[in-house]
DSSP file (Angstrom, degrees, kcal/mol; ACC not computed):
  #  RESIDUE AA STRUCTURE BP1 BP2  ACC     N-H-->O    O-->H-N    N-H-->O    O-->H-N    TCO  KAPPA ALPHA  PHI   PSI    X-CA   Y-CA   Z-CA
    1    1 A X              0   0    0      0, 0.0     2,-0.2     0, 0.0    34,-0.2   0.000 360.0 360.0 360.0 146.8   10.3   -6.7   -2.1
    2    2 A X  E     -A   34   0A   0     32,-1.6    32,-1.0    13,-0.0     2,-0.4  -0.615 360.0-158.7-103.2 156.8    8.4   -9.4   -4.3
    3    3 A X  E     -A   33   0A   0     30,-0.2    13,-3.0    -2,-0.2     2,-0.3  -0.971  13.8-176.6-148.8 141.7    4.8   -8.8   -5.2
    4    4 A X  E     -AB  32  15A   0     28,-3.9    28,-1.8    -2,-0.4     2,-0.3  -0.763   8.4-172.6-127.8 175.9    2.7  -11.7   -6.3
    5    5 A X  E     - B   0  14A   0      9,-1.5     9,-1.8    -2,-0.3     2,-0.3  -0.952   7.8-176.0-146.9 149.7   -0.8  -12.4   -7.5
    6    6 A X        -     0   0    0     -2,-0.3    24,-2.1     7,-0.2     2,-0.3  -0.943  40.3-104.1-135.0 154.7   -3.0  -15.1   -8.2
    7    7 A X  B >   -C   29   0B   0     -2,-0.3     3,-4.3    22,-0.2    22,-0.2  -0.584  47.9-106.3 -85.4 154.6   -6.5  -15.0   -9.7
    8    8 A X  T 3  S+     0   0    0     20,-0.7    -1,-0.1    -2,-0.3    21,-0.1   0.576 117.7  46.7 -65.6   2.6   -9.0  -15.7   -6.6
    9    9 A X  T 3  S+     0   0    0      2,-0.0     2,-0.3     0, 0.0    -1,-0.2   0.408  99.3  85.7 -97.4   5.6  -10.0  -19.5   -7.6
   10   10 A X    <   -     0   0    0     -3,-4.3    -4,-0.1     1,-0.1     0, 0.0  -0.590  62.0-160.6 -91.7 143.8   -6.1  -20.5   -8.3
   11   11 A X        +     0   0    0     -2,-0.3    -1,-0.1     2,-0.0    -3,-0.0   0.786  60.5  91.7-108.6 -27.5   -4.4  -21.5   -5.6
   12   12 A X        -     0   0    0      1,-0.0     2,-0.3    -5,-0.0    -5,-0.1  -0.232  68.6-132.1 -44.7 141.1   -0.7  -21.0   -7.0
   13   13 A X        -     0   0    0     -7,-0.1     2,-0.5    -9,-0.0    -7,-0.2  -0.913  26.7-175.9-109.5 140.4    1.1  -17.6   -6.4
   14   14 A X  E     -B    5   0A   0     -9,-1.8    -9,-1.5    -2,-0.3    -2,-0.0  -0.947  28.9 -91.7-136.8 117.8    2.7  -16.1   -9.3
   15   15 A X  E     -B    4   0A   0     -2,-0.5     2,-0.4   -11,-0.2   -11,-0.2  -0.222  38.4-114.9 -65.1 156.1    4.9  -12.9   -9.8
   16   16 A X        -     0   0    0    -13,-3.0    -1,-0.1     1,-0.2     3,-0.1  -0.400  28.8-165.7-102.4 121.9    3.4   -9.9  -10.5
   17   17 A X        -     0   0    0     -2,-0.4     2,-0.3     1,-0.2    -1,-0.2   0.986  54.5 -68.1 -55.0 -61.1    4.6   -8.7  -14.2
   18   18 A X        -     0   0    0      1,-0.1    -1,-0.2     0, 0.0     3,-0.1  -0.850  48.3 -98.6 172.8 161.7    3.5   -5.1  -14.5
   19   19 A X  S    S+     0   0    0     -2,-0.3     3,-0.1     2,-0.1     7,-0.1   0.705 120.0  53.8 -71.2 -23.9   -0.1   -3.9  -14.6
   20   20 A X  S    S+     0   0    0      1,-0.2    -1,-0.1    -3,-0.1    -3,-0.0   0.491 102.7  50.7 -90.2  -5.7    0.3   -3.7  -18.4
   21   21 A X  S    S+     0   0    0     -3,-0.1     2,-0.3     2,-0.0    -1,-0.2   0.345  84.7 111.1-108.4   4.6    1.3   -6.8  -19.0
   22   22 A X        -     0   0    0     -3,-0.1     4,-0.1     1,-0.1    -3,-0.0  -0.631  53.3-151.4 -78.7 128.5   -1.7   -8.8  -16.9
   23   23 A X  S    S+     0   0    0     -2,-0.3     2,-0.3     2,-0.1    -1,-0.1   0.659  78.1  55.8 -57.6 -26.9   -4.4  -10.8  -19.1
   24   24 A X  S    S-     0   0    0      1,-0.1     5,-0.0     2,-0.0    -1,-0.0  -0.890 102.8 -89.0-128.0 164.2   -7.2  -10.3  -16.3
   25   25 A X        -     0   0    0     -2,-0.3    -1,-0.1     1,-0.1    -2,-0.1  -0.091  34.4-126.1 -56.2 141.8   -8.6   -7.4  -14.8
   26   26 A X  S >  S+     0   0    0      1,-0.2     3,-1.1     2,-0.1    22,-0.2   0.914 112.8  64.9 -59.1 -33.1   -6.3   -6.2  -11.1
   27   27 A X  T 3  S+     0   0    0      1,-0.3     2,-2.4    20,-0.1    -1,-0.2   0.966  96.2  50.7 -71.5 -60.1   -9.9   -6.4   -9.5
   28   28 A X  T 3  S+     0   0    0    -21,-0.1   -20,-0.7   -20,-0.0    -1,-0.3  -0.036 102.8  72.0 -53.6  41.5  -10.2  -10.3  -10.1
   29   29 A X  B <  S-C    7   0B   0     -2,-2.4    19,-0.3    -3,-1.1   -22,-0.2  -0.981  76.4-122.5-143.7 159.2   -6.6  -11.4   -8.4
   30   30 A X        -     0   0    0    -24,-2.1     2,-0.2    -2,-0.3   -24,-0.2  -0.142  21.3-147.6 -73.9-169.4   -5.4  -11.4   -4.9
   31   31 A X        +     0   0    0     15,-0.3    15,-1.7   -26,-0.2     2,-0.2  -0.947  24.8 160.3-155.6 126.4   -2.7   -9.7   -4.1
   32   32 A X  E     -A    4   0A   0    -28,-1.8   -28,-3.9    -2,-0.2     2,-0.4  -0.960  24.3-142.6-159.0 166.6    0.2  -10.5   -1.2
   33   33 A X  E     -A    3   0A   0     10,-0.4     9,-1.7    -2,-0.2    10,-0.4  -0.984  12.2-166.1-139.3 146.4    3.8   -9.1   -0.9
   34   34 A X  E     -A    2   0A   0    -32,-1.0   -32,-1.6    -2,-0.4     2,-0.5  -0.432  29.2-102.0-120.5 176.7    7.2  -10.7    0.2
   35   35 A X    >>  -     0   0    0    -34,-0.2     3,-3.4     5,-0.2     4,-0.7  -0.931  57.3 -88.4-117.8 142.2   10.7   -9.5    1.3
   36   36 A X  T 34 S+     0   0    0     -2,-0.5    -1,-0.1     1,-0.3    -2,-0.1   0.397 128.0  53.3   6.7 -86.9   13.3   -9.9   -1.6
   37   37 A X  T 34 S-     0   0    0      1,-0.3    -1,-0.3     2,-0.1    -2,-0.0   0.348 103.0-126.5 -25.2 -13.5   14.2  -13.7   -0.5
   38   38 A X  T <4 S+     0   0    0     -3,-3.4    -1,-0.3     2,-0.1    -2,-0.2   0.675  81.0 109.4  58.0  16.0   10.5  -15.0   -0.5
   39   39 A X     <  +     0   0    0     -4,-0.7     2,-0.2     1,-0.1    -3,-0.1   0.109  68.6  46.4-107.2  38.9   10.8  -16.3    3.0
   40   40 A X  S    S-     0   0    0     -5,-0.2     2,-1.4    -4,-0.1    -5,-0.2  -0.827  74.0-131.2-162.8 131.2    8.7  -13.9    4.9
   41   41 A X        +     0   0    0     -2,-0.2     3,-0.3    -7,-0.2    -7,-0.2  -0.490  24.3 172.0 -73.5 113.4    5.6  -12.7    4.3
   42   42 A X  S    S+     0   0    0     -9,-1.7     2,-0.3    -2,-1.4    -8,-0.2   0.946  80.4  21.4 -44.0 -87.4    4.7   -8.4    4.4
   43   43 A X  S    S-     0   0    0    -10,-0.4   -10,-0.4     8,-0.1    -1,-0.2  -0.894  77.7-159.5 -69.7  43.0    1.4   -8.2    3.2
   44   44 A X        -     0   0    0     -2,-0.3   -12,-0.1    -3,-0.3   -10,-0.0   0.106  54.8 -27.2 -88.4 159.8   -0.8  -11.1    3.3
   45   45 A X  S    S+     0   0    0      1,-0.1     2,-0.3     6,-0.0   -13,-0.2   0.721  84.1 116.0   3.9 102.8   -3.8  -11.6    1.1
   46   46 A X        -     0   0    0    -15,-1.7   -15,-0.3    -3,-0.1    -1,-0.1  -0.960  62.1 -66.8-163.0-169.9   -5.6   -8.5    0.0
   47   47 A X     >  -     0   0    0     -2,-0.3     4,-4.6   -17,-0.1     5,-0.3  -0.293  50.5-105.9 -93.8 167.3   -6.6   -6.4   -2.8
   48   48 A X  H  > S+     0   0    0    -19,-0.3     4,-2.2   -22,-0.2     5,-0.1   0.838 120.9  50.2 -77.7 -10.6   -4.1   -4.5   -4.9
   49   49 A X  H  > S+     0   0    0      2,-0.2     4,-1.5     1,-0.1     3,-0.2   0.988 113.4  52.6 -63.0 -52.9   -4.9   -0.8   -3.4
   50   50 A X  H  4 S+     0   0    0      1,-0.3     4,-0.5     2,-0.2     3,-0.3   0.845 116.0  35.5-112.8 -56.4   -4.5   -2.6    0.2
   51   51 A X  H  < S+     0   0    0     -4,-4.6     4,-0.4     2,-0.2    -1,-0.3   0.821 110.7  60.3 -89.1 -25.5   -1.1   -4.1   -0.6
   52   52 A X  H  X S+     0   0    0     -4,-2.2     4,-1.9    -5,-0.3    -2,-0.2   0.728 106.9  53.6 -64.3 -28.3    0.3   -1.2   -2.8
   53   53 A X  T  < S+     0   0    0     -4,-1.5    -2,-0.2    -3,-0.3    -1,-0.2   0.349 108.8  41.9 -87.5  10.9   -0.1    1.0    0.2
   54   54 A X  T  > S+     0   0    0     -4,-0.5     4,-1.9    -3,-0.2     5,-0.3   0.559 108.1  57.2 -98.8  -7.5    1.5   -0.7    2.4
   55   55 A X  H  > S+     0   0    0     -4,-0.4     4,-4.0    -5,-0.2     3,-0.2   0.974 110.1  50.7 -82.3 -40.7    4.1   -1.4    0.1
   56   56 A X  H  < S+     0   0    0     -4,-1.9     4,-0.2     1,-0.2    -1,-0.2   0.680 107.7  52.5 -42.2 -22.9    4.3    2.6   -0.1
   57   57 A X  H  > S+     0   0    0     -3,-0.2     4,-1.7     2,-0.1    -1,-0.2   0.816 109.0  49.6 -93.1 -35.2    4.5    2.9    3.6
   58   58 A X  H  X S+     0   0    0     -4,-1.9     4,-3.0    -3,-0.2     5,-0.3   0.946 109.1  49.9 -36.4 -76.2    7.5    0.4    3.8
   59   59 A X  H  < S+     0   0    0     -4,-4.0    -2,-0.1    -5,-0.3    -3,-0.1   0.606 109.1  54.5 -70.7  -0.9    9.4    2.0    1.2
   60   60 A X  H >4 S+     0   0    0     -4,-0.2     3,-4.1     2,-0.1    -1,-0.2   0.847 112.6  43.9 -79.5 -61.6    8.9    5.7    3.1
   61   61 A X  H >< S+     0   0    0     -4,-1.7     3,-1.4     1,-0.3    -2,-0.2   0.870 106.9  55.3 -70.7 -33.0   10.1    4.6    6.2
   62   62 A X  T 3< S+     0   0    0     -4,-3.0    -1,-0.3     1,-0.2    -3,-0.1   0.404 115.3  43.4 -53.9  -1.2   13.3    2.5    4.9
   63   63 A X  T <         0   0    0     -3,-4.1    -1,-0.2    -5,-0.3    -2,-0.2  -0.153 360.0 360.0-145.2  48.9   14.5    5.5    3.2
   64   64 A X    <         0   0    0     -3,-1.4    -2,-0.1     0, 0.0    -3,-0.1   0.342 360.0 360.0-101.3 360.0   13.7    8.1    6.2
């Protein structure tokens, strides 16, 4: 799975580095998450708690 971000007046989506490596705070960016390929969307638009649990909920059940 891909995870992207943009800050919320950009309209480009951009992959997500690391949390330690981001210039602005996680609270200013969207959030959205894709499957490996980019051609289908998981998540769409939300904050990064919103989209890191789902991404958590994904990755329980694919390895149940």
């Amino acid at each position: 799975m891909v995870l992207q971000y943009k800050l919320k007046a950009e309209k480009r989506w951009k992959d997500y580095p690391g949390k330690d490596k981001m210039k602005v705070p996680v609270n200013k960016c969207d959030f959205r998450l894709l499957n490996l390929n980019k051609t289908k969307v998981l998540v769409p638009k939300g904050s990064y708690v919103k989209v890191m649990k789902r991404f958590r909920q994904i990755e329980f059940f694919k390895h149940k």
